[in-house]
SEVEXLO-256966 format. One record per residue: residue in one letter; y, x, z of N, C-alpha, C, O in turn. Coordinates in steps of 0.1 Angstrom, whole numbers, plus 5000, padded with zeros to 4 digits. Layout:
BEGIN
AYXZYXZYXZYXZ/...
// end
This chain:
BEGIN
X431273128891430273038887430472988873431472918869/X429773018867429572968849429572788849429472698857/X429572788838429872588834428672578830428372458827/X427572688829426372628826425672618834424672548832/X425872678845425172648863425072488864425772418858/X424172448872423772318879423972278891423872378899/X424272188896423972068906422972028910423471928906/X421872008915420971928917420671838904420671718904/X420271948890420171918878421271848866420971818855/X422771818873423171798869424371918861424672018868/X424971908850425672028845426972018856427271918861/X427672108858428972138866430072138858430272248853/X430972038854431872028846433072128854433572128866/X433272228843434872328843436072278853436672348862/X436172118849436972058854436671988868437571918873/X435772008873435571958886435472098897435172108909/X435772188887435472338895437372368902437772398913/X437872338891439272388888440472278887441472268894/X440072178874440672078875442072138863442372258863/X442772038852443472098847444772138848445372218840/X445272068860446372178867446372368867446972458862/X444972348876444872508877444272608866444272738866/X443872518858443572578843444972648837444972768834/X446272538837447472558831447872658838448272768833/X447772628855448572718861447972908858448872998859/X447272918857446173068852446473098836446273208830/X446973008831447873038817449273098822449673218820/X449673038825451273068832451473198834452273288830/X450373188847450673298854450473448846451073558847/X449273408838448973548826449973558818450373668815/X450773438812451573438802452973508807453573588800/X453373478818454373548823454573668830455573728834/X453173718830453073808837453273948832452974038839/X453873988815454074088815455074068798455173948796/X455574108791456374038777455874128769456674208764/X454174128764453274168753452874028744451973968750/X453273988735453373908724452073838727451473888736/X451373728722450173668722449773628709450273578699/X448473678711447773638690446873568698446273638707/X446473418697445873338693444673298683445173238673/X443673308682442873328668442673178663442373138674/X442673108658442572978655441772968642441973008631/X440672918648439272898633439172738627438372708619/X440272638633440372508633439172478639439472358638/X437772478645436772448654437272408666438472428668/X436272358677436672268689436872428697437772418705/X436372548697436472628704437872658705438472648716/X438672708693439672768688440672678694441472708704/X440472558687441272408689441572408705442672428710/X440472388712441072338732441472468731442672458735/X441072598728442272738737443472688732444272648741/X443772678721444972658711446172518725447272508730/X444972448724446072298728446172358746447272338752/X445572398751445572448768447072548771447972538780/X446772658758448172728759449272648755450372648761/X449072588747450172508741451172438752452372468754/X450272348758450172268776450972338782452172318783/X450172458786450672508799451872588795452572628805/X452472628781453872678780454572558779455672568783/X454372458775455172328773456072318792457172308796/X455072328796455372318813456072388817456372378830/X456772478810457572618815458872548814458872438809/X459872608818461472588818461372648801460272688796/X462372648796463072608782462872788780462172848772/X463872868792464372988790462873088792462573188786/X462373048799460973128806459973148792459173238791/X460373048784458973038771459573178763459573158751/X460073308767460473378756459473488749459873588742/X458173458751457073578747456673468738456473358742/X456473538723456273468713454573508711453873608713/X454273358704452573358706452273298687452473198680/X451873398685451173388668449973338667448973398672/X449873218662448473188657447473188646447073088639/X447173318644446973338633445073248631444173228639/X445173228616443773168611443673278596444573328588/X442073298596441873368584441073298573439873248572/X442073308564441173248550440473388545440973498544/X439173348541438373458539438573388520437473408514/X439073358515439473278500437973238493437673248481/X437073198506435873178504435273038510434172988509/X436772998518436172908530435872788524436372788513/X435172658528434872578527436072478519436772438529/X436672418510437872378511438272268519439472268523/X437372148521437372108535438072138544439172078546/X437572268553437872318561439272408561439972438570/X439372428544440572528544442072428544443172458548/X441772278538442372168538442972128554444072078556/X441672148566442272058573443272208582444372198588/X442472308579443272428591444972418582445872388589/X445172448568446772458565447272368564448472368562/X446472218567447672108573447972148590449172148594/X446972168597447272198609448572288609449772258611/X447772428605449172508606450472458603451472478610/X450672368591452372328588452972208601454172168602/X451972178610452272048618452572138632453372108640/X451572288633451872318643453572438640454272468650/X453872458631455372518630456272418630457172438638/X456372288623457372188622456872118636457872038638/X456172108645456272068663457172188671457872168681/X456772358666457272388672458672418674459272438685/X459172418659460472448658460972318666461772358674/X460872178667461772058667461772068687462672038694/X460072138692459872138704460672258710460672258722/X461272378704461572488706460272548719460472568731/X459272558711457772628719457772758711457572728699/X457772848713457373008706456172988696455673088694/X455772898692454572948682454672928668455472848663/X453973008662454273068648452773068642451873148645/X452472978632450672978629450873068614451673038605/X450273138615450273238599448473228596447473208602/X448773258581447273238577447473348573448473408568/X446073408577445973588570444673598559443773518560/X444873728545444073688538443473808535444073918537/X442473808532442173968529442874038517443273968508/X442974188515443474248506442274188490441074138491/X443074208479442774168467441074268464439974258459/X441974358470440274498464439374478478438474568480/X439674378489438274338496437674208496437074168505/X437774148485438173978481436374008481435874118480/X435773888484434573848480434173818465432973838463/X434973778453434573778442434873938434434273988425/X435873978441436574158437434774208440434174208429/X434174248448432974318452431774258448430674318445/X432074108447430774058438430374068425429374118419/X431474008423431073978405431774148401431174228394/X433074198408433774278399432774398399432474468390/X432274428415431774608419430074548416429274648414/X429474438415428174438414427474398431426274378431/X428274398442427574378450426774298454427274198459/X425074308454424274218465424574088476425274078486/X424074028471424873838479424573918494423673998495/X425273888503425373948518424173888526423973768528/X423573978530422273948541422173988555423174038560/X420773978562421073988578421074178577421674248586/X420574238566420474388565421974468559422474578561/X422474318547423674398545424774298545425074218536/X425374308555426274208557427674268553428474278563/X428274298543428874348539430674248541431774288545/X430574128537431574008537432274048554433474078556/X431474038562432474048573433474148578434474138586/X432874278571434174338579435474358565436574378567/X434874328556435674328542437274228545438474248543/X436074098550437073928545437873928560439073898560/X437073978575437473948587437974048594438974038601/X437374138594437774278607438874288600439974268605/X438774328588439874468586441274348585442374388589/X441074228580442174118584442674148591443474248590/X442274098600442474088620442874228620444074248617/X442374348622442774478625444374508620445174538629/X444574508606445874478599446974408606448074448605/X446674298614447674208619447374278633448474268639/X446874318638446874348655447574428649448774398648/X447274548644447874708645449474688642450074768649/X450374608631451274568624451874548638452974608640/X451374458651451474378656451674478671452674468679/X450874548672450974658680452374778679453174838686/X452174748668453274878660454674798663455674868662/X454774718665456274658666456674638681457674678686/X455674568688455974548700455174618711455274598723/X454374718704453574848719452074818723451074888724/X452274648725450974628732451174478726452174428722/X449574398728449674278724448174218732447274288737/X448174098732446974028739446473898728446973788726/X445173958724444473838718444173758726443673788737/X444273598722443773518732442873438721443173378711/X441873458727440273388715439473288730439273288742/X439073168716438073088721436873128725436173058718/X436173208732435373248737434773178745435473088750/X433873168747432873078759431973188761431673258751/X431273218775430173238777428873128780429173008782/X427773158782426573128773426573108761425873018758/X426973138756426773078740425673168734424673128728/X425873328738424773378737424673528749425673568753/X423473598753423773678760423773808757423573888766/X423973858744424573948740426273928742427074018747/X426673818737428073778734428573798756429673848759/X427773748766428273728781427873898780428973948782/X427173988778427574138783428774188772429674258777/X428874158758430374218757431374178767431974258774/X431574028769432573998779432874078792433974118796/X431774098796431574168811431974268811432674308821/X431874398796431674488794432874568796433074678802/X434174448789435374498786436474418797437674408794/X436074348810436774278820437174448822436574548820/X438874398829439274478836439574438848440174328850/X438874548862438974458872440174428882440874518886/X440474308887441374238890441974208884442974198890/X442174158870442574108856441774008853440573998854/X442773898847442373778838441973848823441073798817/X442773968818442174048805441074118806440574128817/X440574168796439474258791440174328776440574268766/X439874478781440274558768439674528756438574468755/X440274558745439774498735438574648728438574768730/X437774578720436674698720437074788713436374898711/X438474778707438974938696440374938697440775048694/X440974888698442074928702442774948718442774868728/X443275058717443675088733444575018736444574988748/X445574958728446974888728446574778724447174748714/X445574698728445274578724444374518737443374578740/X444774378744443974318754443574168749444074108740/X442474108757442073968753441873898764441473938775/X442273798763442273668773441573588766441673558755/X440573538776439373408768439573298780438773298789/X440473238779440973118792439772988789439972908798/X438872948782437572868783436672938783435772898776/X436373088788435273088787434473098796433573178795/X434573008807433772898816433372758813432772688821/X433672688799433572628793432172588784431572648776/X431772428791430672408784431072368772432172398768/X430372318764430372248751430972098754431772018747/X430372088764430371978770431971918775432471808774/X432372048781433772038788434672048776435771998779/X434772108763435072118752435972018744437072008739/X434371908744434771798740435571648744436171568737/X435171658758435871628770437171668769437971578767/X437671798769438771798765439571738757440671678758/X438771778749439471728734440071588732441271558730/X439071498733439071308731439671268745440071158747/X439771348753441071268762442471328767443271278774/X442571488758443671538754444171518742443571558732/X445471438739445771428722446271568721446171658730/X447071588706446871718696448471718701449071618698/X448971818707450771838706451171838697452271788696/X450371898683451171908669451071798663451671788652/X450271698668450171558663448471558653448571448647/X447471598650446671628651445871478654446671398659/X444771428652443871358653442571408657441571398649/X442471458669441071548677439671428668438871478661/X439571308671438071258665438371318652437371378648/X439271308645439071358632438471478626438171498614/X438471558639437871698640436471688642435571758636/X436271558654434971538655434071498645432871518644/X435071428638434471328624433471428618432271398616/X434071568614434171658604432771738609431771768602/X432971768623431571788631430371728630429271778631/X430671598627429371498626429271498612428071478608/X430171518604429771528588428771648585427871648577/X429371778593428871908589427271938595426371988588/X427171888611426171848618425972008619424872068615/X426972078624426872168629428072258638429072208644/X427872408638429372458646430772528639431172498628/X431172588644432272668641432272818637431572898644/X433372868623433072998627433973088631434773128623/X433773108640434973218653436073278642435773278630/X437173328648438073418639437273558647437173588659/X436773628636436073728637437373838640438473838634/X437173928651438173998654437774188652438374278647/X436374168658435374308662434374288660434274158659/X433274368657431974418653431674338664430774278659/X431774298675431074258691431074098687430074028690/X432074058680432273888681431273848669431573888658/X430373788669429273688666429873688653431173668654/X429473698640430273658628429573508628428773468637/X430073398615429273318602427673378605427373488609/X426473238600425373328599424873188601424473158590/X424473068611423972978614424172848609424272748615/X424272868593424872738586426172688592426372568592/X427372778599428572678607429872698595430172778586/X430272598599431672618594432272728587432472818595/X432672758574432972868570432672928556432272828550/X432573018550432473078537431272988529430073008532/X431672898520430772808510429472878507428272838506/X430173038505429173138494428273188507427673298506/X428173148516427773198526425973228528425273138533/X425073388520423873398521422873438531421673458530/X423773448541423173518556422173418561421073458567/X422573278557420973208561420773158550421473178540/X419373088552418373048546418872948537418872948524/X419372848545419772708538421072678547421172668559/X422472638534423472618543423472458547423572368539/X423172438562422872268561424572208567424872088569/X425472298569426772228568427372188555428072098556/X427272248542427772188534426672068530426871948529/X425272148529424371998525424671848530424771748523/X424971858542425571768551426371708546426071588543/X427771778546429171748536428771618527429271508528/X427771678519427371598504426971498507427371388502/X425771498520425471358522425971258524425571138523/X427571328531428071248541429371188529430371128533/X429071218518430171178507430871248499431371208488/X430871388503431271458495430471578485430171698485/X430171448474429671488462430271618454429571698450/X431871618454431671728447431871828448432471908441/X431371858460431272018463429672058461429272168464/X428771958455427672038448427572108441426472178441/X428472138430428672258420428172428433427372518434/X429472378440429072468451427972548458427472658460/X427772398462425672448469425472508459425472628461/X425172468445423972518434424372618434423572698436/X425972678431426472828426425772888442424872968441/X426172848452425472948467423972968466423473078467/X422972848462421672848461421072968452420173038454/X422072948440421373038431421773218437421373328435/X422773168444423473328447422373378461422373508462/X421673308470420673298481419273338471418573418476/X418973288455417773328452417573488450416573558451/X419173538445418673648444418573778454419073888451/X417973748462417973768473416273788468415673888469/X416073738467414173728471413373848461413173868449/X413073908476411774048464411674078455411974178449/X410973948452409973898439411073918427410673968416/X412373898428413473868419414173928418414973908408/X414174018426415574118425415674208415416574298415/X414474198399414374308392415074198382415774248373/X415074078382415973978371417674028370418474018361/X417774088386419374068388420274238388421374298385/X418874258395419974388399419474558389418574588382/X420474618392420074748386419274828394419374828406/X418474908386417574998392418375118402418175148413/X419275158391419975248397421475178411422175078411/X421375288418422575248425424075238424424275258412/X424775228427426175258424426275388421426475398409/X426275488426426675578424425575668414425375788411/X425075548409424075618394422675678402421675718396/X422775678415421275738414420375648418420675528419/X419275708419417475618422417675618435418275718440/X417375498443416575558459415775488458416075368457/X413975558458412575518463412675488477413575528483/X411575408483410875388494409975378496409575258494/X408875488501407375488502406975368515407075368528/X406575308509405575178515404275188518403875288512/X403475148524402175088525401075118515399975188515/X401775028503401075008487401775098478401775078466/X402575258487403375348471404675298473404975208480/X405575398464406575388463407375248457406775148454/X408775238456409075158455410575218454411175308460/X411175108438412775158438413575058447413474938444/X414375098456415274988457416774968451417575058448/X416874858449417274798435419374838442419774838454/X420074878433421374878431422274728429421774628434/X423174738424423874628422423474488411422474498404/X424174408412424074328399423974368386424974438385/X423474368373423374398361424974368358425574308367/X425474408348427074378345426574278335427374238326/X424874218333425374078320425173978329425473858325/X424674018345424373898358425773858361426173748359/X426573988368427873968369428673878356429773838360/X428473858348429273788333428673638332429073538326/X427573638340426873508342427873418356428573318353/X427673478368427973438377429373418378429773338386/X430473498369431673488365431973328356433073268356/X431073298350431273188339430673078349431372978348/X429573068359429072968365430072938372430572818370/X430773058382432173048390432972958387433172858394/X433672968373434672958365434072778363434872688366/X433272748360432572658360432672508367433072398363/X432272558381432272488395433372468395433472358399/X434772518391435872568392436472398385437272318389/X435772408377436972278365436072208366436272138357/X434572138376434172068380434872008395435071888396/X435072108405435171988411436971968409437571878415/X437472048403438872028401438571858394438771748400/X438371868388437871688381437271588389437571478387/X436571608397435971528405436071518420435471428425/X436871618429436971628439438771558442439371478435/X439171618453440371568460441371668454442371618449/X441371778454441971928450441771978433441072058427/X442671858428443171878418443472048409443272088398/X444172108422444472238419443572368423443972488423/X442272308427442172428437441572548429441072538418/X441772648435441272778428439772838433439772878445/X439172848428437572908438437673068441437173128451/X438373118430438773228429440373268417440773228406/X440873348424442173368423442973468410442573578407/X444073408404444173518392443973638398443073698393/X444673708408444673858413443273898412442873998407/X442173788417441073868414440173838401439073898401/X440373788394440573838379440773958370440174018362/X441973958375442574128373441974218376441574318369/X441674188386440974318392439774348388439374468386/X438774198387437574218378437974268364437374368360/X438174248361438574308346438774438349437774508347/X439774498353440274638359438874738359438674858355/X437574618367436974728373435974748361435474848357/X435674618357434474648346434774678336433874668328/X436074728331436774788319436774948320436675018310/X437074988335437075108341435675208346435575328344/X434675098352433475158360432075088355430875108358/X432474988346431374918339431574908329430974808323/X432374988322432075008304431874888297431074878288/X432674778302433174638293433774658287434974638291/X433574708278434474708261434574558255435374568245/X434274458256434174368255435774258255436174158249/X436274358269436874228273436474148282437474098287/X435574108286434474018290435473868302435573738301/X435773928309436773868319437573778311437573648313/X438273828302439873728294438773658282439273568275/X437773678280437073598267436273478278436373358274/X435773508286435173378296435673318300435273208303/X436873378303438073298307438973168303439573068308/X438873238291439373148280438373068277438772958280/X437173058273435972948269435772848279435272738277/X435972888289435472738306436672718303436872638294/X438272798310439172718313440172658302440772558304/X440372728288440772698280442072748281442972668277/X442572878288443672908291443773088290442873168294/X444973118283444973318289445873318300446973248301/X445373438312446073488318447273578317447573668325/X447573538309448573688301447973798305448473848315/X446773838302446273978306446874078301447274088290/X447074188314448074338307447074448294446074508296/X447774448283447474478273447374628273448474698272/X445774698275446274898274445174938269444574828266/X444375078264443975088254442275088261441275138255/X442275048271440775018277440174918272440874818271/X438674918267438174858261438674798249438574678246/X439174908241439674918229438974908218439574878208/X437574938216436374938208436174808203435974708210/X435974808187435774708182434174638185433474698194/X433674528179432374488182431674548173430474558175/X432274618158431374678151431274838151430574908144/X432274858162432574978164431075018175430375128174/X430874928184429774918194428774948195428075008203/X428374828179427574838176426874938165425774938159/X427975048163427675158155427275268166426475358163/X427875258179427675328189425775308197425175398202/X425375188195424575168199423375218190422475278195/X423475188176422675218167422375388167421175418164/X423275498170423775628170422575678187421675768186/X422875628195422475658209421275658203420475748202/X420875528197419275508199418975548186417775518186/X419175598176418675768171417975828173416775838171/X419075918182419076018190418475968203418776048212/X417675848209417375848218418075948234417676038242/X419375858231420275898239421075768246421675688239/X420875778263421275648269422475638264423275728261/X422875458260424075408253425075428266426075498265/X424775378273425575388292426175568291427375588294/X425575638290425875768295426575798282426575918278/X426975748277428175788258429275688266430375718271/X428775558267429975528275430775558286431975538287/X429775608294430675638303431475758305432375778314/X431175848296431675968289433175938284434275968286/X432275868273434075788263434875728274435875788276/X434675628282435175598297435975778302437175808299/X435675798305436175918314437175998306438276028310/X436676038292438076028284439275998285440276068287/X439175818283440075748278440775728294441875698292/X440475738306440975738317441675838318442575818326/X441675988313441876098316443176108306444176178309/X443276038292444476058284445476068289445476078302/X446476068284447876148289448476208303449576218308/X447176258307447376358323448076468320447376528312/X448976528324449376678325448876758325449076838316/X447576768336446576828342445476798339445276708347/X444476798333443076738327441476818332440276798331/X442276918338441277018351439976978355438777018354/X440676878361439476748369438776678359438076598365/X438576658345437776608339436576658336435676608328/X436476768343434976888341434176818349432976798348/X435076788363434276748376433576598373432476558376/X434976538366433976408360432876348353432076258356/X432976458342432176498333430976498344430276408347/X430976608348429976658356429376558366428176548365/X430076488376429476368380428876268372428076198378/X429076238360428276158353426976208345426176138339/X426876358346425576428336424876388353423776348348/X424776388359424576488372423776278378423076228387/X424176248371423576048376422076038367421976078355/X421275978373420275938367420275848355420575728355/X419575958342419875858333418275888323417975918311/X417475868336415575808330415875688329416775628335/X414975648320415175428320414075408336413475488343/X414275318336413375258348412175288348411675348357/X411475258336410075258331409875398328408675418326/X410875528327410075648330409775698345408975778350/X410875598352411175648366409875618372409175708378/X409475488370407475478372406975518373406175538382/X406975578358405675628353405475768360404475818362/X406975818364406775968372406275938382405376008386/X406575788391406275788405404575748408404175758419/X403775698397402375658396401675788397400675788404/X402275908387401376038385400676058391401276088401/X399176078396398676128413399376318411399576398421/X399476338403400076488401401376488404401776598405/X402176398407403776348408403876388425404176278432/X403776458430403676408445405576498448406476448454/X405476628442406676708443407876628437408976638442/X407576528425408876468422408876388424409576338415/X408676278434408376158443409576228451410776218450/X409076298458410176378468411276398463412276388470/X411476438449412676498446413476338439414676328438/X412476208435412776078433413676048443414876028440/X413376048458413775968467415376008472416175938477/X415276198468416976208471418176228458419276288457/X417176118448418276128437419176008439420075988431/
// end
């Protein structure tokens, strides 16, 4: 019987079913029942939070020697999260290692981060990518799966097998109760996990109302010392929910204004930070505006302000509509990306000045580097562009590594540009030529520079405005066709 079943209209509290004896005792018995390690997902939310404090309980209750299966709680910073929220989960974590060590309880809280070349500002500003939507939701498996996958498999690989134990509830939604169902194994408190064979999950509330949640919470204190209203506090400030440590494609990512990634464009309007602001905390408006403006371009009407015609990989893709063809649009412009880089950088030494987090970083030297790396490499910034914006907001160099990329003077550029357009010859397609060069110097082997060569003649290099004018022709009908698989 689910916690969302009724009484004679009244809800059926978890705890009048079971009671929290036999809650602990069904921890126990799972926990002892076999010596495969336990990962814990902890999103600091009330979900995360009661699994978190229930295990905690019911191993506290064990004899000293019996607690020997070590239980990892890992949380993921997506280096995107709210800092609020990133503020109160790495105090948590330091309160719950310094309880466990003095309590001698097995738990170990690790913060996991994504790799540098899957960073959210690495793919935005550096590769050009599209703010993330309900069609391209690109952020989650980048900032979360492949996290979490990294630490299971690491985790698998040492010890054979392992058991996630996630805040799970059912009803929450009923896509989310048939994954559950999907992957029970029967006569088992587990369910297989949806991609790993050597990997199982335990969701110990997820008979759990919202209701019984919170109930928990305000009349269970925090073992690691913890202030549970403070949690609530933070709930009534956000005036919304939590967002899960994303594990699988199956688990519900961010998306409902909850708790989680500031830059967050999957909805409409984020009303947990709006919230935030109302509720006092002024300076994380830099924020909204950088997210708002990063949510506008997003809209139809606007996507020719921001993005390139062409796609990443240099070609056109049309889409015959209703009203005719139609290009759909590629990445950010690399002078959008040099925009949103300086706005970044911006928000950055605002609320450092006006906020609580004196130090905080919005985005990280490593990904710096890497922006630079990429738009010196794949976006023909001869410029520099990264270490000169850099310098003008923050008033600081990163000791940037010094090599002969984007070595071209400004009047050297500008002799380059004057020359193309001559010869009415794309300025882009000499760069990216000189590009493929200057990457190819001192190889042994220089073989593969034909093929390079050859991928870049081989990319679409009509301007926009001929690309049209082909696709309006009423005579155009054969290269419409041949438009759509360039």
């Amino acid at each position: 019987m689910s916690a969302q079943q009724t009484l004679d209209g009244k809800a059926i509290s978890v705890f009048d079913k079971h009671g929290l004896d036999a809650i602990h005792h069904e921890i126990q018995e799972v926990y002892l029942s076999d010596n495969r390690p336990w990962v814990i997902g902890y999103s600091g939310g009330k979900d995360s939070t009661t699994t978190l404090q229930l295990v905690w309980y019911a191993i506290a209750e064990l004899p000293e020697e019996k607690r020997s299966k070590h239980v990892f709680v890992i949380s993921s910073d997506t280096l995107v999260e709210t800092p609020v929220i990133v503020d109160y989960i790495t105090s948590t974590q330091e309160k719950i290692n310094r309880t466990a060590a003095e309590s001698k309880m097995p738990f170990t809280a690790i913060k996991l981060k994504p790799r540098i070349v899957d960073s959210f500002w690495v793919n935005l500003i550096g590769k050009g990518y599209p703010a993330p939507s309900t069609q391209f939701r690109w952020c989650t498996e980048r900032l979360k799966i492949r996290t979490a996958d990294r630490f299971i498999l690491e985790s698998v690989t040492k010890y054979g097998e392992v058991v996630m134990v996630l805040g799970v509830r059912k009803g929450e939604s009923s896509t989310r109760d048939q994954v559950m169902d999907q992957y029970k194994i029967q006569g088992s408190k587990l369910s297989h996990h949806s991609r790993f064979a050597q990997s199982y999950v335990y969701t110990p509330i997820e008979e759990f109302s919202v209701d019984d949640v919170w109930t928990y919470l305000l009349q269970k204190p925090s073992p690691w010392g913890n202030n549970n209203r403070d949690l609530l506090a933070l709930y009534k400030n956000a005036q919304d929910g939590e967002c899960p440590l994303v594990v699988d494609k199956d688990t519900t990512p961010c998306g409902n204004s909850r708790f989680g990634c500031w830059v967050c464009t999957v909805v409409a309007k984020d009303r947990s930070m709006t919230a935030l602001i109302e509720n006092g905390e002024d300076w994380l408006e830099p924020l909204l505006e950088f997210r708002n403006e990063l949510a506008d371009t997003q809209i139809p009407e606007k996507k020719h302000l921001y993005r390139e015609y062409r796609r990443m990989n240099g070609k056109v893709k049309v889409m015959e509509r209703a009203d005719g063809l139609h290009i759909i649009r590629g990445p950010y412009t690399l002078d959008y990306s040099k925009y949103q880089l300086r706005k970044l950088l911006e928000a950055q030494v605002n609320v450092r000045k006006n906020g609580p987090y004196p130090n905080i970083s919005l985005i990280l030297p490593e990904e710096l580097y890497e922006i630079r790396r990429i738009w010196q490499t794949q976006r023909s910034d001869w410029d520099d562009s990264v270490a000169r914006i850099h310098k003008e907001v923050m008033g600081e160099d990163l000791g940037w590594v010094k090599d002969d990329l984007g070595a071209f003077s400004q009047s050297e550029n500008e002799l380059l540009k004057k020359i193309c357009n001559d010869h009415k010859t794309p300025l882009r397609l000499v760069t990216k030529l000189l590009d493929v060069e200057q990457q190819m110097q001192g190889m042994t082997r220089r073989s593969s520079i034909y093929n390079r060569i050859n991928e870049v003649l081989s990319e679409e290099w009509r301007s926009e405005e001929e690309i049209k004018n082909d696709m309006i022709k009423p005579d155009a009908v054969d290269s419409r066709r041949q438009i759509r698989h360039m």
